[in-house]
FITIZA-730460 format. One record per atom (N, C-alpha, C): x, y, z. Coordinates in steps of 0.001 Angstrom, whole numbers, plus 500000, padded with zeros to 6 digits. Layout:
XYZ
...
END
This chain:
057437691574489609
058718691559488900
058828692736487949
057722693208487438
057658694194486379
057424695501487503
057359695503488666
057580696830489113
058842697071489278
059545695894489607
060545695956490502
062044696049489187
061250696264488063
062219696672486899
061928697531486346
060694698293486587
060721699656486294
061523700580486910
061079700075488893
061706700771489665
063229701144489051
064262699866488907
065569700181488221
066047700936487746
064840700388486506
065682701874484864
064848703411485994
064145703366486179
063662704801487025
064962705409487636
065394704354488748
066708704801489440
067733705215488335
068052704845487632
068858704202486776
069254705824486081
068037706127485283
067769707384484694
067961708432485026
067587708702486505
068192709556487167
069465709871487975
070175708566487973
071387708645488284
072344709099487189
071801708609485660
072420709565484493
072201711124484329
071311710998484521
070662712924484599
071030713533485295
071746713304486959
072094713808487712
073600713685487255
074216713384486891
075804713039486395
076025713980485258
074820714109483869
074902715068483279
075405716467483441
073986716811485117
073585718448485399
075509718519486113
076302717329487037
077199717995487680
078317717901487221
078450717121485586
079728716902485159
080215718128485131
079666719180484342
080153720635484009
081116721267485308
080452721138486784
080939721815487705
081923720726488056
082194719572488351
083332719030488629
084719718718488152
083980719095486513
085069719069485605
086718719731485521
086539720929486282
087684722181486631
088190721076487615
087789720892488738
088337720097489897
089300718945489321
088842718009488651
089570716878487792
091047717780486901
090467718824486573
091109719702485184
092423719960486746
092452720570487768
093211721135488583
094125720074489131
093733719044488996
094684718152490127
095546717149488849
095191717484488016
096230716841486914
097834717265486359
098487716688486790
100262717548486861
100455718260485466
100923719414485478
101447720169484524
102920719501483723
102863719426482144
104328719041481541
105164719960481772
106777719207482047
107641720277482338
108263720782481077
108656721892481792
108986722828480279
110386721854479628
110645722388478218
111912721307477958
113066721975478584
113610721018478584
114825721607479421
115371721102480609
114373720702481021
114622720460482705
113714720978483360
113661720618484928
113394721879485489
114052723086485922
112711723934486571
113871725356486653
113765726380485845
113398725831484250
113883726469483339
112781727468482973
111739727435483684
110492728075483302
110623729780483555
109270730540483647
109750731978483927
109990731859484978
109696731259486268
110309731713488119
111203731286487755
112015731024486858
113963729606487272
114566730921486566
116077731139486093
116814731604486637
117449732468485414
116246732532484830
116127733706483229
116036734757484017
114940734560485001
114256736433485695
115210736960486260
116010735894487102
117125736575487731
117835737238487322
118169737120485765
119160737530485181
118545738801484531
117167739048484782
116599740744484251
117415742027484694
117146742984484605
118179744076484863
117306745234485013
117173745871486372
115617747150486171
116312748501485106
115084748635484694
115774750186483705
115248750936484738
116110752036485010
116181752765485677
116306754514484582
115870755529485428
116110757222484561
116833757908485845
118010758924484889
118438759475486000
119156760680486129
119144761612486882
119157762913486510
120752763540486817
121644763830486269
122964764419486432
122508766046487333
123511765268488555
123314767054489354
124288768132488950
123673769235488683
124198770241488178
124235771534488948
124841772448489241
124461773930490228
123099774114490040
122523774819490778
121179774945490513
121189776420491728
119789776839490915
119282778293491367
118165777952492324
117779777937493657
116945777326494589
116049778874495009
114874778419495231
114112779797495444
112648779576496742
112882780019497725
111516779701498414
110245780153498257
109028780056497765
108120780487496904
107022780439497836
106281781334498516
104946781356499024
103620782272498204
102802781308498102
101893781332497462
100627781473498273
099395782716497603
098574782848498576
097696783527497786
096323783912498201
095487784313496985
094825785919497791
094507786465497008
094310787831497860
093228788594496276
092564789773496883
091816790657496560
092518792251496305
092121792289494624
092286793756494539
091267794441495132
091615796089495228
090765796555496051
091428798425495742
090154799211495395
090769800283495000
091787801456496133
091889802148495479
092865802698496087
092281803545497473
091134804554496586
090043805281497526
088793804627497238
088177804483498276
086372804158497928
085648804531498601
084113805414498427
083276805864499077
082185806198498515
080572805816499687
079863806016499075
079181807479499195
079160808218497621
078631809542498245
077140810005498514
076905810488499344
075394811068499945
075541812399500510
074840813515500481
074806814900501470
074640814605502760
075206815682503032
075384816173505079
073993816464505427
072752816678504849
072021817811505123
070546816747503973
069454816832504558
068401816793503892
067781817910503011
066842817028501887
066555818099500814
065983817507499404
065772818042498823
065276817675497508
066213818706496538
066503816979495934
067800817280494528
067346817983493658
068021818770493226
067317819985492202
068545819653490967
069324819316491434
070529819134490159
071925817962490217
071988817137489029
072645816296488951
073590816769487903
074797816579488705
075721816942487613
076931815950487032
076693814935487114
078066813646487064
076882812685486032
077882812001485178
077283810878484198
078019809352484830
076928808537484843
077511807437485686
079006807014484955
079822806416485438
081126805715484697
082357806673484392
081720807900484730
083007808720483840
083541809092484795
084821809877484305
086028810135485935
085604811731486366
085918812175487290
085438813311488125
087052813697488582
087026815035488951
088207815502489260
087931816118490988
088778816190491448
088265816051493512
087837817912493587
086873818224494012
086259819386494201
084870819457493439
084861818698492346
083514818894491436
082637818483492211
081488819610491154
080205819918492333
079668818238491038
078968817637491995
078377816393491612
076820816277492022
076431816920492732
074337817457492721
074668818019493920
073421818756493691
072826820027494379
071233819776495207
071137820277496388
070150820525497244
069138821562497108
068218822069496690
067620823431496969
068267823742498347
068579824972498140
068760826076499220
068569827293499193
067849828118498710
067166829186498025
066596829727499483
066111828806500698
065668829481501931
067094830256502836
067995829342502255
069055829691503108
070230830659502285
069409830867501028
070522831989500056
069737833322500461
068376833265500705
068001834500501289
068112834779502501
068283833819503406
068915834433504784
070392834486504530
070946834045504324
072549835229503704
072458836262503468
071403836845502154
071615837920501711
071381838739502874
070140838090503817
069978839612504674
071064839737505839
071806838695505946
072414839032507289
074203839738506696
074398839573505417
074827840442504806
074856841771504427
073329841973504267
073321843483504269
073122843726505896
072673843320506844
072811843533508163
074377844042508690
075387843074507747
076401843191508512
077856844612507605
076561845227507016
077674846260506445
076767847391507223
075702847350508022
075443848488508866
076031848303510130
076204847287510329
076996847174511850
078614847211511679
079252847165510566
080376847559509967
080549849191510118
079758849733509634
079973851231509587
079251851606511083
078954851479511670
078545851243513438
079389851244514046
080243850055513862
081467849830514626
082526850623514129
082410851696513206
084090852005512497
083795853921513076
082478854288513212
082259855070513730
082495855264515739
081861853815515905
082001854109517448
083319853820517773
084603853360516869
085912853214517316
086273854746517234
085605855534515895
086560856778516407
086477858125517093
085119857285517363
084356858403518841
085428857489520128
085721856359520098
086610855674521214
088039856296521408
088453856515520057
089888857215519758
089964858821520802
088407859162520384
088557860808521120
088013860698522730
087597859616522996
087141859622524668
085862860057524137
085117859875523783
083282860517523096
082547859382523912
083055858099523676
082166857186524151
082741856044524831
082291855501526052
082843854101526974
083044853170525894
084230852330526284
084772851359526096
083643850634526248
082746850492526931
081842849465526843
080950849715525831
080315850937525551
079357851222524707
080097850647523136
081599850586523375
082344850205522015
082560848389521999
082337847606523138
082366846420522937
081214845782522704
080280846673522850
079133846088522509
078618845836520859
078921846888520325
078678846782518573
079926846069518223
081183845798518751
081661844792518358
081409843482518406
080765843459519681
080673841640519746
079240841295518697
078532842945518278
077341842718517413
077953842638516168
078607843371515674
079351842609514178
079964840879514555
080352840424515275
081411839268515169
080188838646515257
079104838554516056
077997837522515958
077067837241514473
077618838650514156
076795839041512894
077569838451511853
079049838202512140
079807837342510664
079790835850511019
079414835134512656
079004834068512829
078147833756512303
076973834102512112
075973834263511584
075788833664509913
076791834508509324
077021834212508225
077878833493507729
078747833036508522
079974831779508572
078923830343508472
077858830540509739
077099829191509977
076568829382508843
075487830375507700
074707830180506911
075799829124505767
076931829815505511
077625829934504336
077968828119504563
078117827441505784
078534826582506046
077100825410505337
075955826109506113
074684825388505635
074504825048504598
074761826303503428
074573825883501734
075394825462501547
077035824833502223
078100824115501034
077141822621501757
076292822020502566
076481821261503017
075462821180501667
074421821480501127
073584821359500102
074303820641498540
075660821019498987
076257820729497755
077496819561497948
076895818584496667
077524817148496670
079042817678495585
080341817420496779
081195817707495847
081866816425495892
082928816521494286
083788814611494670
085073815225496005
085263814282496399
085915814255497599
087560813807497181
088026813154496105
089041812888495262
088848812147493831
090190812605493195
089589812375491963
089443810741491669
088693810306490220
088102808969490836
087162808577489343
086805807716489618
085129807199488036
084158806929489532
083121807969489155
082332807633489975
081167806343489069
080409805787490141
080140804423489452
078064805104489650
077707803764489797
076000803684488906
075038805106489951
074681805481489415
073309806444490095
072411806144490919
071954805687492189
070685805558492641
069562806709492713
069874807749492794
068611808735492980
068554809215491430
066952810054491360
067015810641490197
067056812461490447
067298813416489860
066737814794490148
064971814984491212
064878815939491536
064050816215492036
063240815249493323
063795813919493413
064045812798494370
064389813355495812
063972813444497226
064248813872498531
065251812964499209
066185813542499623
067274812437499825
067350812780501240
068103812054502169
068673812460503515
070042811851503393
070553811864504589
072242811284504472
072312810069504753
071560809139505112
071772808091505183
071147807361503414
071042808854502610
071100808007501147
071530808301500326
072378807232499925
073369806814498891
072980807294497157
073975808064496968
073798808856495843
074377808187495031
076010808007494576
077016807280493881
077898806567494965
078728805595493728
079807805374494731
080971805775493768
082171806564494291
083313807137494004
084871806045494320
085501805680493217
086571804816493266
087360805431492741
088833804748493344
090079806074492458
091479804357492316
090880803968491016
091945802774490811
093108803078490462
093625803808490661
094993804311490377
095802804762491175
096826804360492172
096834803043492061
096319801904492578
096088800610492710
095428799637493308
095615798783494834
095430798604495400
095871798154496797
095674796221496253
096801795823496437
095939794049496874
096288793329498180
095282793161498483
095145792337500041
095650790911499685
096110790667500988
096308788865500706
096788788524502405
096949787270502531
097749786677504030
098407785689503748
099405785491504918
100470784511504778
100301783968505692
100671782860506482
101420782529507633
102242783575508583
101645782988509445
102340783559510897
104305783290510771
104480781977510325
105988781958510535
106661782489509050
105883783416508874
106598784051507704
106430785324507396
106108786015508949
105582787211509000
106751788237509320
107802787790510196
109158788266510006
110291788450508974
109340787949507498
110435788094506213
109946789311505527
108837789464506184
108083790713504963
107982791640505725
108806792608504817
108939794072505526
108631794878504189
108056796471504592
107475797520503862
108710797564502343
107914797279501221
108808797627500145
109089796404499420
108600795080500057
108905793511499957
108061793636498312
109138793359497240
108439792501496236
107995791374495992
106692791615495085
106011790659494680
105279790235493491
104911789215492711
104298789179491527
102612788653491770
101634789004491211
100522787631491101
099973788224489406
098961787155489498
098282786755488041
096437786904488371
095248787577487352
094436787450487559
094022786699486730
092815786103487059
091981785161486631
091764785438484796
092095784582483662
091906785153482670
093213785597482200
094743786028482292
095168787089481911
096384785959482397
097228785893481669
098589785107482093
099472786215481911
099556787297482119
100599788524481925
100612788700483919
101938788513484105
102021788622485392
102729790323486101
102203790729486994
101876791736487646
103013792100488923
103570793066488750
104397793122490084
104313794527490795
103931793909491790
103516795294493274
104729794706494701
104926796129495227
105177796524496619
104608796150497496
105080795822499042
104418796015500068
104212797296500286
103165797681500872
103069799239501678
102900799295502953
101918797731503796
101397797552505025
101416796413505453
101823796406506759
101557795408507221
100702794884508263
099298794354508530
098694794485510181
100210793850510694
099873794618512137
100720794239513199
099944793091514059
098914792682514066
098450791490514538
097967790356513675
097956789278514318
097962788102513783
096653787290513900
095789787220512587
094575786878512575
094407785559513885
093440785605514695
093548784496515309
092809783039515237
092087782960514150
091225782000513519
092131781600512639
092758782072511844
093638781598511040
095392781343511032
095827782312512084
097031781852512318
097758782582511275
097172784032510542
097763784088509448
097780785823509547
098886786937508706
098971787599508889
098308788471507587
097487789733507726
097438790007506662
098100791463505721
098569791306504890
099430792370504157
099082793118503001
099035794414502727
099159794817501428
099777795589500313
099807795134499327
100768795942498524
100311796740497800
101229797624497113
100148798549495909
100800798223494663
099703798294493694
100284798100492192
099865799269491506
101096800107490981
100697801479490417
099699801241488932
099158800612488173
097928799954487410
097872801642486648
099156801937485970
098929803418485552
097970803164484569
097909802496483600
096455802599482344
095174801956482819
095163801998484554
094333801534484843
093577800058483997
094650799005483285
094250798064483094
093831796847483791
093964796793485117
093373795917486264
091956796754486863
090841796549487267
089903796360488113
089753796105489481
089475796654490508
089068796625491847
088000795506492198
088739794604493265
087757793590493327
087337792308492188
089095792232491760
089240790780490631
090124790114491652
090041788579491799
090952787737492413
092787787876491875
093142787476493338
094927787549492308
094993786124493082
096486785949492688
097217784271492948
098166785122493113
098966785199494146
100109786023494416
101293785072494933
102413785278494567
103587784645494904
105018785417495292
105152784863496587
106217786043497119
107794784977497243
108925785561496659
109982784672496594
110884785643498046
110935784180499486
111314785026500326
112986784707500808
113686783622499634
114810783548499906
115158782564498378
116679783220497880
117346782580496651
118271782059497061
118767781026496818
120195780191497225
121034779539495462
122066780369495081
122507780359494200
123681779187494226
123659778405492767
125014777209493028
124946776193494407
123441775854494045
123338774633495227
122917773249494777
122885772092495238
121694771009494806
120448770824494893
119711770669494167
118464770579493790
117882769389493283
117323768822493783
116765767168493584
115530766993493450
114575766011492705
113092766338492600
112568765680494329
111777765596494300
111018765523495834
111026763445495831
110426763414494565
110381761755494354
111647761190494616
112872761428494223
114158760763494561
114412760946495819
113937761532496904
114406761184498154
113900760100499166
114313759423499534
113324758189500539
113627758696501947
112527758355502636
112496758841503864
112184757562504770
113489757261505743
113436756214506371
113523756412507705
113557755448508764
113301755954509687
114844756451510441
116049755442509714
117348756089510337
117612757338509793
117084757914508647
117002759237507990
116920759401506319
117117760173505741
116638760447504660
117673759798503419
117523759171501917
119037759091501376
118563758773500137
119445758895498914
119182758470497955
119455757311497287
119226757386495729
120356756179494994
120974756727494324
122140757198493782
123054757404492668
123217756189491589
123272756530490466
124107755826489705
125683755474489498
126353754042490011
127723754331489873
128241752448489669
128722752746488582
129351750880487867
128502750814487050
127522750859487018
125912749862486586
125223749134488050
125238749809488680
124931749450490020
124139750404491095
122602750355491703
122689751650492835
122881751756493665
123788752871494247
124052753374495171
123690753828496410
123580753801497268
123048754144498501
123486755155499325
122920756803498852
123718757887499834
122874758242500811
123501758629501894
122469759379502981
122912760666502688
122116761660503138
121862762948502050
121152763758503548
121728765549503889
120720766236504662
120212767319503692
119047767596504150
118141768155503521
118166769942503855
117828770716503084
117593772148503444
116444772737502952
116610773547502102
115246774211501668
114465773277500727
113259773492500868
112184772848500218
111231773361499909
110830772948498632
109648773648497506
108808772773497321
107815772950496605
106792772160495644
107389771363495512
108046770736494782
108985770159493671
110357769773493951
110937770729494267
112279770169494672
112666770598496255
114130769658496493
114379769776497811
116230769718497881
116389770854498869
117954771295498539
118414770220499309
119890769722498869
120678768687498950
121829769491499942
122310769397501248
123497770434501867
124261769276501817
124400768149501825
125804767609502245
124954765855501764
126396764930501147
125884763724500775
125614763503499481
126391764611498726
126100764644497169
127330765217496629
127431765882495330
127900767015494928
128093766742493318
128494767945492479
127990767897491335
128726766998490428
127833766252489399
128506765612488617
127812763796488744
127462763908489924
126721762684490562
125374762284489417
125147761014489212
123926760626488682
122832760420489645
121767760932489833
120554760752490641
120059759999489832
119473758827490431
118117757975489893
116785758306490493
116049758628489272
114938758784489960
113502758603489501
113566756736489105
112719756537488802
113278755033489663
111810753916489889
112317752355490520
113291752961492004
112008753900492841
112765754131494084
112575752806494556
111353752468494682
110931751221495743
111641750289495242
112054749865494260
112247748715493709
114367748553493866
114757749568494380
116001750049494588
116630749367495330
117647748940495673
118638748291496916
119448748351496709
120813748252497795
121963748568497793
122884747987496507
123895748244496004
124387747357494972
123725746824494030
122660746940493677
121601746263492380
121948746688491114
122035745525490567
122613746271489394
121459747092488232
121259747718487633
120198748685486664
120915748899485639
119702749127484619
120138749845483394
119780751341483724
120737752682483141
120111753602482985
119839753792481583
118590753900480753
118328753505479917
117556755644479194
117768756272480505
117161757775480656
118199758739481458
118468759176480749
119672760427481580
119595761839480882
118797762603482318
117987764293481795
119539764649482705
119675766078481370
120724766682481429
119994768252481859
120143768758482903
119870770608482950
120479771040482601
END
C-alpha cells in the first residue's frame, strides 16, 4: 500500500513539472485564439474601415516649360604629345660630348651629343686637298680640249676623276653629320640614359624628345555615331584633378572601325599654348552631337513604360491624369516629349507606381524651371 502511494505523488510530481517546463510555450497559442475587443464605434471603424480610404497620396510635380535638349556622348580618351621620339645616332661610337640638360626645351637643329669622328675628319681633309689638284687637272685639260691639244676622252677621264673625288667627299661629309645627335623638332627633351664617353650604337636610346604644344587627345565612340563627327567637330573634356574644362577640335578620324569593340577611334588637338596640360594624363571627354531648342523635357522617372506604350500622369482637378506621350531624344536624365503634352501641363513625378487613372492626390511639391 505504501508503494503504491509513493508510486502516485511520484506520478503526480512529474505531471506538475512537466506542466511548469510547457506552460511558457503554450501560452502564445491560448494568447492567439482569444477574440480581439472591437474598437468603439462599431465595426469597420478600425485602421482597414473607411478612414484609409479617405487618405489622399501627396504627390510632387514638375510644370513643363520650353526647354533646351542636348545629345551628350561621353567617352574617356588619352592625351598624347604632339611629336614624340626616341633619340639615338645613325652610326656607332663613343660619346665624346653631351650637350642638352635633361627637362629643358631644345630648339629643332641643335646639336644634342657628339660621336668621335676625328678618323673620318682626317679622311676629309685629304680627299679635299686631293680634290683641288684634280680641280686644276681638269680646268687645264678643258683648255687644251678648247684648242684640239687633247681627246675628248683623255678629257672625260679627269672628269669623272674629280666627280668621284667630290663623291667621295659628299659620302665622308655625310658620315660625320651621322656622328652628330641633332633635335629633330623643337620640343623638352626628357631623362638621359647614357653618360659621356659611354659606346652607344643605334639601337641605343639616348633621350626622349616631346613637343606638347599643341596636344593631340585620343578617345572612341561608337560605331553609330561615327557619321556625326566630321574634321573640325567640337569638343570639351576635364582631367583628373582640375575641374577647369578644356575645349579641342577634331583633326582625324580612323576610317575603320575597331573590330573588338565596335567603336571608332578619333582625335582632336588642343592648342595647350602655356603648355598647362601634360602628355599622357586621362581626359573624360564629352561631345554635344545635336541641340533641340523650345522642346519638352521630362525626367526619365516620370515616364512608365507599358506594354501598349509609353505615358504619363499630369496633374489636373486634384486628380491624375493619364497621357500617352511619344518619345524622341534621350539623355542621362531626361527624355524629349514630341507629341502628348505641351507647355503649361503639370507632370507628376513622384508615386508613379502608386498612380491610376482619376485618383485623386495632393500636390503638396511643385518645381518651377
Amino acid at each position: 500500500m505504501k508503494k503504491k502511494l509513493n508510486l502516485v505523488i511520484t506520478i503526480f510530481l512529474i505531471i506538475v513539472l512537466a506542466a511548469i517546463i510547457a506552460y511558457p510555450k503554450v501560452k502564445p497559442l491560448f494568447a492567439a485564439k482569444s477574440p480581439m475587443p472591437a474598437a468603439p464605434g462599431g465595426p469597420g471603424r478600425g485602421q482597414g474601415g473607411s478612414m484609409q480610404g479617405r487618405q489622399l497620396l501627396n504627390v510632387s510635380g514638375f510644370l513643363i516649360k520650353p526647354a533646351q535638349l542636348s545629345e551628350l556622348v561621353n567617352s574617356n580618351g588619352t592625351l598624347r604629345p604632339d611629336e614624340e621620339v626616341d633619340l639615338s645616332f645613325e652610326t656607332s661610337g663613343k660619346i665624346v660630348g653631351i650637350n642638352f640638360t635633361e627637362g629643358k626645351r631644345v630648339q629643332k637643329g641643335d646639336l644634342l651629343a657628339k660621336i668621335n669622328d676625328k678618323p673620318l675628319q682626317a679622311q676629309l681633309e685629304k680627299l679635299e686637298a686631293q680634290i683641288k689638284l684634280v680641280e686644276q687637272k681638269e680646268f687645264r685639260q678643258r683648255s687644251l680640249l678648247t684648242k684640239d691639244a687633247i681627246s675628248q676622252e683623255s678629257y672625260d677621264q679627269i672628269e669623272t676623276e674629280l666627280q668621284t673625288t667630290q663623291a667621295d667627299i659628299n659620302l665622308v661629309k655625310a658620315m660625320i653629320a651621322q656622328t652628330e645627335l641633332r633635335a629633330p623638332f623643337d620640343g623638352i627633351i626628357g631623362l638621359r640614359y647614357v653618360s659621356e664617353g659611354s659606346y652607344t650604337t643605334p639601337s641605343t636610346k639616348i633621350a626622349r624628345l616631346i613637343k606638347i604644344k599643341p596636344l593631340k587627345l585620343e578617345f572612341s565612340i561608337p560605331e553609330q555615331y561615327a557619321d556625326e563627327i566630321n574634321i573640325g567637330f567640337p569638343l570639351s573634356f576635364k582631367v583628373t584633378g582640375n575641374n577647369t574644362v578644356f575645349n579641342a577640335n577634331v583633326y582625324a578620324v580612323d576610317p575603320k572601325i575597331e573590330l573588338n569593340t565596335r567603336s571608332i577611334v578619333i582625335r582632336a588637338l588642343y592648342p595647350n599654348r602655356n603648355e598647362e596640360l601634360k602628355s599622357g594624363r586621362y581626359a573624360a571627354v564629352t561631345l554635344q552631337l545635336s541641340k533641340i531648342e523650345n522642346t519638352i523635357a521630362i525626367p526619365t522617372e516620370a515616364l512608365v513604360v507599358e506594354m501598349e506604350g509609353e505615358s504619363v500622369f499630369i496633374y489636373k482637378k486634384g486628380k491624375a491624369s493619364k497621357v500617352p506621350v511619344g518619345t524622341g531624344l534621350r539623355t542621362e536624365d531626361l527624355i524629349q516629349i514630341v507629341n502628348g503634352l505641351k507647355f503649361g501641363d503639370t507632370l507628376l513625378t513622384t508615386g508613379i507606381l502608386q498612380l491610376r487613372q482619376s485618383l485623386p492626390v495632393v500636390l503638396d511639391t511643385l518645381i518651377v524651371n
